[in-house]
Residue frames as qw, qx, qy, qz and C-alpha x, y, z in Angstrom:
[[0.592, 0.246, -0.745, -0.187, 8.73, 26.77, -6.35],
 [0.112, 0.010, -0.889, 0.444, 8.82, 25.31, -2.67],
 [0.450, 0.078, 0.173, -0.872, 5.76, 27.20, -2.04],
 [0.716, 0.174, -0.436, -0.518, 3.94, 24.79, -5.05],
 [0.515, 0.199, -0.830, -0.076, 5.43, 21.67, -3.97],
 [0.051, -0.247, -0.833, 0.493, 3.73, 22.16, -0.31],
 [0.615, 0.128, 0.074, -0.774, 0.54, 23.14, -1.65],
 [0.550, 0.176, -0.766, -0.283, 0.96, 19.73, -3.58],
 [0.248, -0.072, -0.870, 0.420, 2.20, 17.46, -0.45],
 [0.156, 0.059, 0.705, -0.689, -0.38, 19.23, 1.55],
 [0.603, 0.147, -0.168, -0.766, -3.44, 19.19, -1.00],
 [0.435, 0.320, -0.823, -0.176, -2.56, 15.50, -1.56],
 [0.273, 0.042, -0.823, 0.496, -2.47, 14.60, 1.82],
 [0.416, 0.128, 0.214, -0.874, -5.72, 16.66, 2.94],
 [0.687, 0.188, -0.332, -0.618, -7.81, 14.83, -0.01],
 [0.569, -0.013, -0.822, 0.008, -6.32, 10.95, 1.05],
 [0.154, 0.110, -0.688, 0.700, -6.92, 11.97, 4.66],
 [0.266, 0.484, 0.538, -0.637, -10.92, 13.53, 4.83],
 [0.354, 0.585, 0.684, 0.254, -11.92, 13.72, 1.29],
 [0.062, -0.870, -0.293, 0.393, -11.26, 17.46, 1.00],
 [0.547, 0.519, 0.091, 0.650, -10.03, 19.71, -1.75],
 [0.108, -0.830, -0.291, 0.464, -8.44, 22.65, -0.02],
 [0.609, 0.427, 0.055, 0.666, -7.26, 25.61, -1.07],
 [0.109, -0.843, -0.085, -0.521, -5.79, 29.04, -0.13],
 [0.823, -0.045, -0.416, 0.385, -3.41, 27.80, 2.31],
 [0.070, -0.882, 0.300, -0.356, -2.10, 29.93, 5.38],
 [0.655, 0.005, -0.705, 0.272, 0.77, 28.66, 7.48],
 [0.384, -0.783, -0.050, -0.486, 0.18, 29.40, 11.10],
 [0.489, -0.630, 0.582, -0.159, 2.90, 27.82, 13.24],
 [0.690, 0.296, -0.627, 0.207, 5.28, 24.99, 13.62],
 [0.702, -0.599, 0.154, -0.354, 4.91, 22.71, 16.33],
 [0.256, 0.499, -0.761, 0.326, 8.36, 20.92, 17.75],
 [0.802, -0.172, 0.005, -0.572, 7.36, 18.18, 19.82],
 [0.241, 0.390, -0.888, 0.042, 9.00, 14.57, 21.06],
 [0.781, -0.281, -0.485, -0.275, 6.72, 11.57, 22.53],
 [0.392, -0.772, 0.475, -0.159, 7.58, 10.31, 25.90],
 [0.784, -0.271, 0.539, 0.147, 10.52, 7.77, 26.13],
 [0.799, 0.275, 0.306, 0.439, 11.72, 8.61, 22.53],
 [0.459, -0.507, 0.084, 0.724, 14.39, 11.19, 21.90],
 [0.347, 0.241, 0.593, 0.685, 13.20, 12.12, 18.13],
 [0.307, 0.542, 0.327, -0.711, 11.82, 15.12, 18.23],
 [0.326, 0.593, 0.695, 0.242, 9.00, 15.67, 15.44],
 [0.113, -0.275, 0.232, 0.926, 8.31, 18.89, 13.33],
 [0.275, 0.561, 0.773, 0.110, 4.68, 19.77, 12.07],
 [0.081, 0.089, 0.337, 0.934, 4.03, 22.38, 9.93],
 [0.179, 0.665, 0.664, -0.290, 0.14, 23.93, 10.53],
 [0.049, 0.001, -0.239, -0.970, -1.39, 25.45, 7.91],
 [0.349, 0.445, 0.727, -0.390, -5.13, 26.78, 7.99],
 [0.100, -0.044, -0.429, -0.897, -8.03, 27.42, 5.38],
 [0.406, 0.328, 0.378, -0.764, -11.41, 28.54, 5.01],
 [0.570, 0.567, -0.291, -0.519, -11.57, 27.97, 1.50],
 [0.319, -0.105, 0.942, -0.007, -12.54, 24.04, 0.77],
 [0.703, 0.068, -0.231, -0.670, -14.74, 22.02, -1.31],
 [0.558, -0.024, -0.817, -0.147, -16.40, 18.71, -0.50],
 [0.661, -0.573, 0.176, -0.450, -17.69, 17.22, 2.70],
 [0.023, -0.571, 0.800, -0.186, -15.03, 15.57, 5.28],
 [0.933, -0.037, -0.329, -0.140, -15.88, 11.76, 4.92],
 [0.625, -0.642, 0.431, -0.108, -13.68, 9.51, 7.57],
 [0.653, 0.490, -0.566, -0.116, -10.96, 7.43, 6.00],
 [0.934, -0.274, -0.190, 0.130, -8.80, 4.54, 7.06],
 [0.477, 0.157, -0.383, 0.776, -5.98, 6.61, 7.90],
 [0.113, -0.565, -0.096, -0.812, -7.97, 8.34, 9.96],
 [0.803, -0.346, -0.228, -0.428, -10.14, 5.93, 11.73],
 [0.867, -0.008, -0.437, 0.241, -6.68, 3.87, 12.83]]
């Protein structure tokens, strides 16, 4: 069930981000991580695939 709901979040996010459908999903690490001068550390999840359709177009969340 968790599994589905981050194929969602990340399919979602992938497609508003570069125009890309992915699929086949591997995670490959978790990066821990804090800017300098703020104490919040951050928590990114990396996952990787081969297996996409479309072609990566540049959005405005990107571009900013």
């Amino acid at each position: 069930m968790l599994e589905a709901i981050l194929f969602c979040c990340i399919s979602s996010e992938t497609k508003e981000e570069c125009d890309l459908d992915v699929y086949n999903l591997d995670k490959v690490g978790v990066l821990i991580f804090e800017f300098v001068g703020q104490p919040q550390l951050m928590e990114v999840h990396v996952f990787r695939t081969y297996t996409y359709t479309g072609t990566p177009v540049e959005t405005e969340g990107v571009s900013s």
